[in-house]
C-alpha positions in Angstrom: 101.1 -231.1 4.7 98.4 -229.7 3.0 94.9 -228.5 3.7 92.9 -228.8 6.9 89.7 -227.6 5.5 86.2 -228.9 6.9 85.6 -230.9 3.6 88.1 -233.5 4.5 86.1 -236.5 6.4 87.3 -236.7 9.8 89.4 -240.6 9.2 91.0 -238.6 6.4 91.9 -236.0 8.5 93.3 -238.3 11.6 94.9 -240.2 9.0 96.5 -236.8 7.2 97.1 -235.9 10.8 99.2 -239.1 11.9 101.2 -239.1 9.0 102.5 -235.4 9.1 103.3 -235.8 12.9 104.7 -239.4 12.0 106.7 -237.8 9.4 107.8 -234.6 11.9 108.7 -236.6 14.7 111.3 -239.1 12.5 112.6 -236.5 10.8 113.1 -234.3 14.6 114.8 -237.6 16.1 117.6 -237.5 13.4 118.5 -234.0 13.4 120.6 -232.6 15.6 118.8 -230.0 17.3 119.9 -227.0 19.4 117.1 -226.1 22.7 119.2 -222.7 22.7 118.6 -222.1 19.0 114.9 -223.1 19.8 114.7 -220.6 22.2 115.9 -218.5 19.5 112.9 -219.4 17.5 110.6 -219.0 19.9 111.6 -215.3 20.6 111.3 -214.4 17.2 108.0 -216.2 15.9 105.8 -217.7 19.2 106.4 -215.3 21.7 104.3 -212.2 19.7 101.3 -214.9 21.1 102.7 -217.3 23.9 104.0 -216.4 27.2 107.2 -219.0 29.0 108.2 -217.7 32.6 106.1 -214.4 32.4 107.6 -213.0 29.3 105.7 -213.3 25.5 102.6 -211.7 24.9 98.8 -213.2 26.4 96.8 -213.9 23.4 98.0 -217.5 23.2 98.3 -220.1 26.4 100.9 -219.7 28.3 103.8 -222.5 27.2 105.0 -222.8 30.8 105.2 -226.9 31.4 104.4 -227.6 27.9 107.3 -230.4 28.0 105.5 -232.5 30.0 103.1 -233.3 26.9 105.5 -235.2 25.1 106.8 -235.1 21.6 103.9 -236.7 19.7 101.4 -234.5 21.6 103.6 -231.2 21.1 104.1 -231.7 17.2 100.1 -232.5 16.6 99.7 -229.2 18.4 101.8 -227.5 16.5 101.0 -229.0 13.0 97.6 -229.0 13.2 96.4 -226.1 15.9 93.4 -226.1 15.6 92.5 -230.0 16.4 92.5 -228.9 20.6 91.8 -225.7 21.2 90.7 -224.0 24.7 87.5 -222.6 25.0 89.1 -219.5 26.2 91.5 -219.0 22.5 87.8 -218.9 20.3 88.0 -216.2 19.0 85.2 -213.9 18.7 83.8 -211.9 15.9 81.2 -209.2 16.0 78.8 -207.9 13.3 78.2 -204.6 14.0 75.3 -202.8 13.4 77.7 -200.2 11.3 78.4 -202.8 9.0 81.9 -203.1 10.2 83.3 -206.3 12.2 85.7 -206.7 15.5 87.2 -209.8 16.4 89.0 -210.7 19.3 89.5 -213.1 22.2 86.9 -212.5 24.6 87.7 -211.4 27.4 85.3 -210.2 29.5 81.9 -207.9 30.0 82.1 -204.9 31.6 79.3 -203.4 32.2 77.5 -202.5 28.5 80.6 -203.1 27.0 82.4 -206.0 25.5 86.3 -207.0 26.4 88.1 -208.3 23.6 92.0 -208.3 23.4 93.1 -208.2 19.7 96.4 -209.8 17.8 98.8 -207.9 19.4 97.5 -208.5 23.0 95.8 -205.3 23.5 92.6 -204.9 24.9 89.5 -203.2 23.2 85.8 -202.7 23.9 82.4 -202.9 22.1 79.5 -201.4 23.1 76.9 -204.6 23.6 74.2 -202.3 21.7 76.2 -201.8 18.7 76.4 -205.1 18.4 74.2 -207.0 15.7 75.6 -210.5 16.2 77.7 -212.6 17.9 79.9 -215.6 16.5 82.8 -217.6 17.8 85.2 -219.2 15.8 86.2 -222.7 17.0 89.4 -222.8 15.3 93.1 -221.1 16.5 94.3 -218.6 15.6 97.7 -219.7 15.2 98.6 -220.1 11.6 98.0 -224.1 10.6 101.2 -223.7 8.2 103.4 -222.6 10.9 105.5 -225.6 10.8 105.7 -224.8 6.5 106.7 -221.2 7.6 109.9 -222.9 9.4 113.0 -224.6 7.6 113.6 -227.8 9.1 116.3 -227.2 11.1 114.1 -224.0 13.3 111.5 -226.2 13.3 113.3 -228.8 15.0 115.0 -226.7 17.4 111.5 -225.1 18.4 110.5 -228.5 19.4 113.5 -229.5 21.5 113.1 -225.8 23.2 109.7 -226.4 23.7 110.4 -230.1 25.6 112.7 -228.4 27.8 109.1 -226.3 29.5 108.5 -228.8 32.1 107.0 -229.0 35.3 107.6 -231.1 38.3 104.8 -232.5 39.5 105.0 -231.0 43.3 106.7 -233.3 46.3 110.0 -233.8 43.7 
């Protein structure tokens, strides 16, 4: 399960990749999994980031239709977060010229001042001149070890709660 650090080459890393999801997805299909209980799970650990039907916090996507992805897709982004990530979940960090940092998702300018919502989905602002420099991390900021975080049996009803979040494509 490991570690996803850059120093990995990228076949060892697609190869590391399809073996944990490999690995996830036999072990998912023999376990007798609850959707409730994943629901459960989802309350208690994804929702302080991810929104389903309008509740959850915003600083993750929202996990409305997330279903329709599929098992293999679902467990690779779970396992390994950071491998597809929306422009709009880079988070931001800003050098200050106090010395200090912020980080945050960006979220919009405003003027002079710099939107960023922080971890717990609150919004705060920089002032553009105290500013010194401006990165963005291309990586997620959902733990990479959330999966490791999970006994089996959560982790498997997460995913079966998760595959319930479909959308119908409109007409049906």
């Amino acid at each position: 399960q490991g570690d996803w650090s850059s120093d990995v080459c990228s076949s060892d890393l697609d190869d590391r990749v399809k073996q944990l999801v490999a690995a996830r997805r036999d072990s998912f299909g023999k376990a007798q999994v609850s959707a409730e209980r994943g629901r459960a799970v989802f309350q208690k650990i994804c929702a302080n980031c991810h929104r389903v039907g309008g509740e959850g916090a915003k600083i993750g996507p929202d996990l409305d239709g997330i279903g329709n992805r599929g098992a293999e897709r679902l467990l690779e982004d779970i396992l390994v977060p950071s491998r597809n990530v929306d422009q709009a979940f880079h988070v931001t960090v800003l050098e200050l010229a106090n010395g200090k940092t912020a980080s945050g998702l960006f979220a919009r300018k405003d003027g002079k001042s710099l939107v960023l919502i922080n971890e717990q989905g609150k919004e705060f602002t920089v002032l553009e001149e105290e500013v010194s420099d401006r990165k963005t991390q291309r990586i997620s900021p959902m733990p990479a070890n959330i999966a490791e975080q999970l006994p089996d049996a959560e982790f498997h009803d997460l995913v079966s709660y998760l595959l319930t979040l479909t959308v119908k494509p409109k007409g049906e």
